[in-house]
Phi, psi and omega in degrees: 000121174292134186262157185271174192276133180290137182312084200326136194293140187293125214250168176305151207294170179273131165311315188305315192315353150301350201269140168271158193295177189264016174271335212265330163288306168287346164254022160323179150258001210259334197204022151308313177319277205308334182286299162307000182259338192274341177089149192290323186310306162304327129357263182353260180340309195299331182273338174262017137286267265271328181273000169271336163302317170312280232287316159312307207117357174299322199197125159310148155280027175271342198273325200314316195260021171255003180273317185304324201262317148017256163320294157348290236229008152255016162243149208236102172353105150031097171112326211266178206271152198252149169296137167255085196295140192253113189238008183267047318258020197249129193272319169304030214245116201299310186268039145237090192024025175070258223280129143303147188246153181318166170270351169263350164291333184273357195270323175315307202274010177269324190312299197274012187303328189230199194275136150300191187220024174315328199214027162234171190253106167306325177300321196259341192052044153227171216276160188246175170287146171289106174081068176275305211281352195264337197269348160289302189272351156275296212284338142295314161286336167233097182284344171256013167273147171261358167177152180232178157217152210221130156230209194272002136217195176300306196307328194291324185285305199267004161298294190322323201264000167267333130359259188323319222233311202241002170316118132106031174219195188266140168237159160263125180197147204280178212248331222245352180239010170298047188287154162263140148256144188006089154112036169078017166283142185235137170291318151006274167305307185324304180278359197251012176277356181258055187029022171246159161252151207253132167248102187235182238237170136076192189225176196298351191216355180200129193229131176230169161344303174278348168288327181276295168315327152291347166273017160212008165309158179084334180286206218280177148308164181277175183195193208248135165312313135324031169223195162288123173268170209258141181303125178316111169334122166320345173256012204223132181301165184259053194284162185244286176222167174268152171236140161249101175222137205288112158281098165276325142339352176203164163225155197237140190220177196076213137012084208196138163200171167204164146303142190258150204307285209305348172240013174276338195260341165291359197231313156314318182287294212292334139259044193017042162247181192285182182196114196260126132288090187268110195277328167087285191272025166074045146305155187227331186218128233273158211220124187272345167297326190208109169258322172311345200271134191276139214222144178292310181315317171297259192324318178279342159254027150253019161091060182258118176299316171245130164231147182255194195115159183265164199248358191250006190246225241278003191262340159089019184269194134334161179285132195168138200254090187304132136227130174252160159124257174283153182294309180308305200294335217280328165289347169254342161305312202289355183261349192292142197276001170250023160236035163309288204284027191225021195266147206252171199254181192268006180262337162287325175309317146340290171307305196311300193309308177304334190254348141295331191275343152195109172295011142325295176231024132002111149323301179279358173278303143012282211289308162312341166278341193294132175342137175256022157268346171280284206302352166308299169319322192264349176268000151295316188271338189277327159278335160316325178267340174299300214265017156242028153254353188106031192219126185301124167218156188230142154270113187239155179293138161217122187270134160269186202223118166289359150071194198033053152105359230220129127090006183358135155050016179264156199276125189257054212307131179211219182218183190186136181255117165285094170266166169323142166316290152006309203278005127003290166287306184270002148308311188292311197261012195269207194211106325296156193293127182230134189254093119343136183258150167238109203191117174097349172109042163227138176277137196224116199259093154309114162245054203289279211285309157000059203299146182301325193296298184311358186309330177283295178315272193320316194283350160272300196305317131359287192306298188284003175277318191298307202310326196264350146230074172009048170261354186220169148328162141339138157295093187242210199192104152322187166306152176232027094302359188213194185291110187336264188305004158336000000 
């Protein structure tokens, strides 16, 4: 009589009998908020990928719901605007809104959401200056402004001050800072929309000392920049203040000179007018990393009355326009009745304030600082993991760039991981959205602007772009918290 064949020893249970059903998934507490703010409909879908990523084999089931809250919270409400993984090594980048702002500046702007102390005094219980604490805490980072005001951009800051100090006069400024700025805007128009006019000195590549003195022989006596100035001899130009402005955007190089803040400001005190410096991307303190980029702290101690800048390029804040310096001007830009209409709201003062108070752990100081032996490993583990789904993917040198305006032509040295060109696009349209750099007819994955926790995310989203013009493997997915090779 024949015996049946003994029975294979029984191999370890399958992991999946772990993944939980998705109702069971959508009331975690880890992604109830975000499945409400987004509504169950919208929910729904995200959670049954994430639980067919399991079910492959794609994804633990310890993983689902910290991948699912991911997805949550790189989705965005009806109208709004969608989150962006920044893979393009540009740390600054206007169009995806310059600076990410921190985690305490975004913990700020929940703080300041509802009602605030914008305008009280708590102690006294009347009313207070508006935005004392941010102006306090600028006034700590440039100890050589005697004040400071913040309105809602660069372009704002330097319309008010030239508004306040030069309506229906002169301003001096060399032919070599007539820069455009961001969408065809000219600084040109810009100052002369405020009623003042521009007189300039030097030529587009070589400006000297004596072109601002002779574009101010002849006036009144001098008298103190601070104060109002006395009207201009009738034989005499009729000038108000100097301008000093950075082409952070460009560099003009070979055959070249300009004036420097400190001996532009001997010439401005000697005829007593103000001498406004717009630094443009908001270093507040000289940075041994990028020594051309010009900092408010320099320019006010080399005798700048005024420096403008913006708060959303290298200082990593919210969108928003600093002005520091004497105390008198900085109170007579703030009393000029435009700048009621330039005044920033209480969730940028929020922002602003968090991201002064510690600077440190900035996104864009972050990115820009990071090592390229870091960004190597990760861009390492993240092509490891590409070529064991099937997907071509070369780690290649990428110099990243700090953008906005900032830092011209300085170099970020990093890595990149290089896919088909092809993934570009269904990069660009997945969940979440991820922006590439594209060059030479390789789509090029930077993970500079990357916080490292998101390294799971890009590498799903990666996985479903391939998947969906058949250049990889399933779209699958690590933790999407945590590290490709993990």
């Amino acid at each position: 009589m024949a015996h049946p064949p003994p029975r294979p020893a029984p191999g370890p249970p399958d992991p999946r009998r772990g993944i939980p059903p998705v109702d069971v998934v959508l009331a975690h507490p880890a992604v109830a908020d975000d499945v409400a703010r987004l509504g169950r409909a919208r929910a729904l879908p995200l959670a049954q990928e994430v639980l067919r990523q399991a079910r492959g084999g794609h994804l633990s089931p310890t993983q689902v719901v910290d991948d699912l809250a991911a997805r949550l919270r790189a989705r965005t409400v009806p109208g709004c605007t969608r989150p962006v993984l920044n893979a393009t090594g540009v740390v600054v980048h206007t169009n995806l809104g310059r600076a990410p702002l921190g985690e305490a500046a975004t913990a700020a702007l929940l703080d300041a959401a509802g009602y605030a102390d914008v305008e009280l005094d708590l102690v006294t219980g009347r009313r207070g200056p508006r935005g004392a604490a941010v102006q306090d805490a600028l006034l700590q980072a440039v100890p050589e402004a005697g004040a400071a005001l913040v309105v809602n951009n660069g372009a704002a800051a330097l319309l008010l001050a030239m508004t306040a100090l030069a309506a229906g006069r002169e301003v001096v400024v060399s032919r070599g800072e007539l820069v455009e700025i961001g969408d065809g805007f000219r600084l040109t128009e810009l100052v002369e929309s405020s009623g003042a006019r521009l007189h300039e000195v030097g030529t587009t590549n070589r400006t000297h000392r004596a072109d601002y003195e002779r574009a101010l022989a002849g006036r009144a006596a001098p008298g103190s920049a601070g104060a109002s100035p006395a009207p201009a001899p009738a034989d005499g130009p009729d000038v108000a203040a100097l301008l000093k402005v950075h082409p952070g955007n460009y560099r003009v190089t070979g055959f070249t000179s300009d004036v420097p803040v400190a001996e532009l400001a001997e010439v401005s005190r000697g005829a007593g007018l103000p001498l406004v410096v717009d630094t443009g991307s908001g270093l507040l303190a000289p940075d041994p990393a990028l020594p051309d980029e010009p900092d408010a702290r320099s320019a006010l101690r080399d005798g700048a009355d005024l420096v403008v800048a913006s708060a959303d390029k290298l200082l990593g804040g919210p969108q928003a326009g600093l002005v520091l310096g004497d105390a008198d001007l900085v109170e007579r830009l703030r009393r000029h009745p435009v700048a009621r209409a330039l005044r920033v709201d209480k969730l940028t003062l929020a922002a602003l304030g968090a991201t002064l108070r510690d600077p440190g752990s900035v996104p864009v100081t972050v990115a820009r600082r990071a090592p390229a032996a870091g960004l190597r490993a990760r861009a390492d583990a993240l092509e490891g993991v590409l070529a064991r789904h099937g997907l071509a993917a070369t780690v290649v040198p990428h110099d990243g760039r700090v953008g906005g305006g900032g830092a011209p032509g300085v170099p970020l040295p990093g890595w990149a991981v290089a896919l088909p060109e092809d993934l570009a696009g269904p990069l660009r349209l997945g969940d979440p959205a991820v922006l590439a750099r594209v060059h030479d007819g390789r789509c090029l994955l930077d993970p500079r602007c990357v916080p490292p926790a998101q390294d799971g995310l890009l590498l799903a989203a990666v996985l479903a772009a391939a998947a969906r013009v058949g250049l990889g493997g399933e779209g699958g997915s690590p933790a999407a918290g945590g590290h490709p090779a993990g």
